[in-house]
N, C-alpha and C positions, 0 to 999 in steps of 0.2 A: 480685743473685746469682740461678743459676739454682735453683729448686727443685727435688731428689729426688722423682722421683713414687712417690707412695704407693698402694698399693691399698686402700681402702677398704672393708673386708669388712662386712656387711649380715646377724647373725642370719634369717633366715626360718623355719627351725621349730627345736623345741628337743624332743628325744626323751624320752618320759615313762620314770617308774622303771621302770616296767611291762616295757620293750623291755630294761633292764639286766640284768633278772633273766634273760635268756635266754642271757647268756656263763654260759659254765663259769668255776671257779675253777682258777687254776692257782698254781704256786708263785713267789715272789719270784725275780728273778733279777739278776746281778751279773757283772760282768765288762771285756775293755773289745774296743771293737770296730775299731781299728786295723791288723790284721792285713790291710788290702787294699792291692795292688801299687798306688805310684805309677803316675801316667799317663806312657806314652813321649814322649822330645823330639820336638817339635814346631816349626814357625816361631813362632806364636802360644800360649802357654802361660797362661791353659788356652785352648781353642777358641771359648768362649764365656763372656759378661759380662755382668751389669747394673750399671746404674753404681755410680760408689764402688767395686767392683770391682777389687782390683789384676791385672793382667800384667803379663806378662812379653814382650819381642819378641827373638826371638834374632840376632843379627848372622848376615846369609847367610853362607852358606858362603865361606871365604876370604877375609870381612873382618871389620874390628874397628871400635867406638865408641869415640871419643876423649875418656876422661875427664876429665869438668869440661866439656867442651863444651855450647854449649845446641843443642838439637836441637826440631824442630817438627813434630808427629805431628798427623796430619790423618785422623779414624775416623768413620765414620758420620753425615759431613756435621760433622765439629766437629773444632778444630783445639786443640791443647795443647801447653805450652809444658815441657822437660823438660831437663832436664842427666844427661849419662851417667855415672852412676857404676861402669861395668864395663866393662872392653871389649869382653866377650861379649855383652849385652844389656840393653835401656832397661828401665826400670818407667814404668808411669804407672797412674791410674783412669780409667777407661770414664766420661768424662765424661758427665753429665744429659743433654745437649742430644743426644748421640748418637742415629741413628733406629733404631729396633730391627729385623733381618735382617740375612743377611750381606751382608760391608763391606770394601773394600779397604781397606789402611792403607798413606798413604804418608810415610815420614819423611825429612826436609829438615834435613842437617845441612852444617857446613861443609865437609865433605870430601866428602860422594857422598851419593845420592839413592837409598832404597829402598822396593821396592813388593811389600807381602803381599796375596796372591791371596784375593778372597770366599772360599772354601772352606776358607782359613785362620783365620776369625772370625766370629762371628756374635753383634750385641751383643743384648743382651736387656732386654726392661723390669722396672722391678723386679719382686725377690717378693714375692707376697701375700705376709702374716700371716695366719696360720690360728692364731685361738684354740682354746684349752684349756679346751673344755667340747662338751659332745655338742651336734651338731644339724648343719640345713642351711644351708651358706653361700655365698655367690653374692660374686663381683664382676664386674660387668657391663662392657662395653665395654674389656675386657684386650685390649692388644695381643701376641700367640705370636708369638714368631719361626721362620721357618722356612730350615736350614742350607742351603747352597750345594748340597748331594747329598739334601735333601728328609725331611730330619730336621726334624721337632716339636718343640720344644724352649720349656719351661713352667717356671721358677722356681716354688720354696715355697722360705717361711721359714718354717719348723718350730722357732724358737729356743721359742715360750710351750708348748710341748705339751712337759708332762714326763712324764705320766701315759700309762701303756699303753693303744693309742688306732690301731683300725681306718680308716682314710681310704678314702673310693671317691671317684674322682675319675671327672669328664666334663663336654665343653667344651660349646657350643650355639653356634651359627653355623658351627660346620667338622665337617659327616658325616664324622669318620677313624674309620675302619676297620683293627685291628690284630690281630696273632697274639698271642702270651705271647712268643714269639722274636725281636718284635720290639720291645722294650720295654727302657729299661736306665735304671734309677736314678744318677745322677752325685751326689759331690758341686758346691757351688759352684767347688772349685780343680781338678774336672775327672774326679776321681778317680772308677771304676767300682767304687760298690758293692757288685754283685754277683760281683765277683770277689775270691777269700782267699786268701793264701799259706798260712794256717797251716791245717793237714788236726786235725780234730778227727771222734771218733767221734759226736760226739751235739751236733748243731746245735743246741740250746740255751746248749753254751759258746759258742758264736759272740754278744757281745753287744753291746748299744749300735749295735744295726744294724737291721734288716729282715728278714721272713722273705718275700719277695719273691722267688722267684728259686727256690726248692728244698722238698720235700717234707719235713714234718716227723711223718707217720702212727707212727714209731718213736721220735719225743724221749722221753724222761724226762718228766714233768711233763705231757706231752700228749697220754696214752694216747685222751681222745675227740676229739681232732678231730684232722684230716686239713685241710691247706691247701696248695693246688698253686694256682700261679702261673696265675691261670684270669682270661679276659678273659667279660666277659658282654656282649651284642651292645645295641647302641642299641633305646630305646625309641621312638625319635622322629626323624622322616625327617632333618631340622637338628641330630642331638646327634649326639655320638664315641660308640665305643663305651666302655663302662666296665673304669674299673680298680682294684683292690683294694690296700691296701699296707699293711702291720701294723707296728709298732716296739713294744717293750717299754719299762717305765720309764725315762725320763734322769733321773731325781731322782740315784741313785745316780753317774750319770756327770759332772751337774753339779757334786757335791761334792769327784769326786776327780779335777777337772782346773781348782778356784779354786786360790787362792793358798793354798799348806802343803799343797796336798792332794798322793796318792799319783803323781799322773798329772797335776800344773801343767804347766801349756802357756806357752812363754817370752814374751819381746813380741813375736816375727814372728808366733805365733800357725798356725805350722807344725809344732812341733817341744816334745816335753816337755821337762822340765830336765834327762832323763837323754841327750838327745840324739837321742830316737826320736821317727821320723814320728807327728803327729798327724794325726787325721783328724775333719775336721767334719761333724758329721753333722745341723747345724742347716740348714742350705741347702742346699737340693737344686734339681734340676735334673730333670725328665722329658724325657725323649729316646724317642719313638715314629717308629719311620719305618714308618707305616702307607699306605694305599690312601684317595682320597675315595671315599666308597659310591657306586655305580653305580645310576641310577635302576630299572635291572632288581634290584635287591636281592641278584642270586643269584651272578651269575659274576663272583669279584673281580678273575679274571687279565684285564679286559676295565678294570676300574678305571683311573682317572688315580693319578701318581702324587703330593705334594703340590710344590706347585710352590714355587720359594724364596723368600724374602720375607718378609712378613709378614701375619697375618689377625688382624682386630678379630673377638674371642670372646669369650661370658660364661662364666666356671671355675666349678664347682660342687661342690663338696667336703662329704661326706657324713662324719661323725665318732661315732666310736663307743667310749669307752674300754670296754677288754676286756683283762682278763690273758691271756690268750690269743688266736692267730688264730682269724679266724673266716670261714667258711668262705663265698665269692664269692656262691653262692647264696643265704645268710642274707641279707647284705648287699642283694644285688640284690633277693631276691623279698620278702620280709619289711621291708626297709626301702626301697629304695628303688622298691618299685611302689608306694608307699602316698607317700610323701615329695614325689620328686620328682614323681609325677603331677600332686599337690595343686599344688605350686610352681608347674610351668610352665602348667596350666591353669586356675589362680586367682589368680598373684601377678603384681603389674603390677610390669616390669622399671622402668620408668622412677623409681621409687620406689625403688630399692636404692642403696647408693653406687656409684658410679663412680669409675673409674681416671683421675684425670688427670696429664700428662705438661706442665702447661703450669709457666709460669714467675713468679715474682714479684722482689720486687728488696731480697729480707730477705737479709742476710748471714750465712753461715756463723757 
């Protein structure tokens, strides 16, 4: 059988107490943070995967899948074998063997033959694991994919991080260059986290989410800091520029979405017991459709844009638990010109783990 690839994340520095003492204290918080619109029907539901992976494919327009039938789906160079249980749409998972960028898919049933456009799908390799404890973490040779319209697109699994916990991320091998405008947090099932239905005065009820996205200078709880969705520019001719991303505690939302909790989530692992959208906010998805930096440094509208596919990258994730956000510059000039300098012009990459995507023949 084919083996799930792993990312293998690699400690390289680990943040003294010293650097802890510098978040402010802020207060406990509780809540739940579900209140974000499903994402609109699509051909491919969600638009992008890494394997294991369920979608969704929706019957085109004007026809139907004959249930009970077997049907033969052919994604990203791998073919899979599926029976339709709906007339409206197959399920299947983003098989292992799938190559990561966007991917035609064509399906082979006994009544008619259907073909979703690149720009419809784009598979992904897995998500790192990013542990739960401060420091610098690398995984080297990550394959990003990049969408059919030149979107960057970077899985994390954020499931071990319960604790309130700063991340600065930035790639090395791909100079991207991006705005704050250009950036949007997904879930794994596609879902745009930065968008709410429910209007609250005081973004701190907003919870079990991201302060990502919006000013919080007036929350309750966070009279000293200020944290605005701030990109800070690459250090290094070969690195992206940086990105900041803050979550508050999941301890609380762990407990009231097991089983008997307030907020259990059923077995499709969609939906609570009372019938209402769940929303995960263990896996994510980075979505940048930024500019490659331009060897003149200066003029961006002169930039390439990123072309589609995919680029072998090393991911670099900088962690920080802090009850509070903390502010881009902290991160950047305080932590990471001291960090990552050391990293990239002391630590030999070859020595870190590595991402492989290859195969064995251990069964399931």
């Amino acid at each position: 059988m084919r083996r799930t690839p792993l990312a293998q994340w690699k400690q390289v520095l680990v943040l003294s107490a010293a650097i802890l003492l510098l978040a402010p204290v802020g207060q406990a918080l509780a809540g739940c943070g579900c209140d974000h619109p499903p994402p609109g029907y699509a051909p491919v539901m969600p638009a992008f995967g890494s394997p294991g992976k369920e979608v969704r494919l929706n019957a085109p327009s004007g026809t139907e899948f004959l249930v009970g039938a077997p049907y033969l789906v052919k994604i990203g160079g791998a073919d899979v074998a599926v029976a339709a249980e709906s007339t409206s749409h197959l399920k299947l998972q983003v098989p292992a063997d799938a190559q990561p960028g966007p991917t035609e898919i064509e399906i082979v049933g006994p009544d008619a033959t259907h073909k979703y456009e690149k720009v419809d799908f784009t598979v992904l390799s897995a998500a790192p694991v990013v542990p739960e404890q401060n420091g610098l973490f690398a995984v080297e040779d990550f394959t990003a994919s990049i969408s059919e319209d030149g979107t960057l697109l970077v899985p994390f699994n954020l499931s071990e991080v319960a604790a309130e916990t700063q991340f600065l991320v930035v790639l090395r091998g791909l100079p991207v260059s991006f705005e704050q405008d250009e950036v949007v947090f997904h879930n794994a099932d596609g879902v745009d986290l930065t968008l709410f239905t429910l209007a609250v005065d005081d973004a701190t009820e907003r919870q079990w989410g991201s302060y990502y996205g919006w000013d919080v200078e007036q929350d309750r709880g966070f009279t000293r800091t200020v944290f605005r969705r701030k990109i800070m520019k690459a250090l290094f001719g070969d690195l992206s520029d940086q990105l900041t991303y803050w979550r508050h505690e999941f301890d609380t939302y762990k407990v009231a979405h097991q089983v008997g909790g307030s907020h259990e989530v059923d077995e499709t692992g969609y939906h609570k017991s009372d019938g209402t959208l769940h929303i995960d906010h263990d896996h994510l998805v980075l979505a940048v459709s930024g500019k490659l930096r331009g060897a003149d440094g200066t003029d961006r509208s002169t930039w390439p844009d990123l072309s589609p596919g995919s680029e072998t990258v090393d991911v670099f994730v900088l962690t920080l638990q802090s009850p509070v956000p903390l502010e881009p510059e902290m991160m950047a000039g305080q932590l990471t010109g001291s960090l990552l300098l050391n990293a990239f012009s002391q630590m030999n990459l070859e020595s870190w783990g590595s991402y492989d995507r290859g195969d064995d023949d251990d069964d399931d």
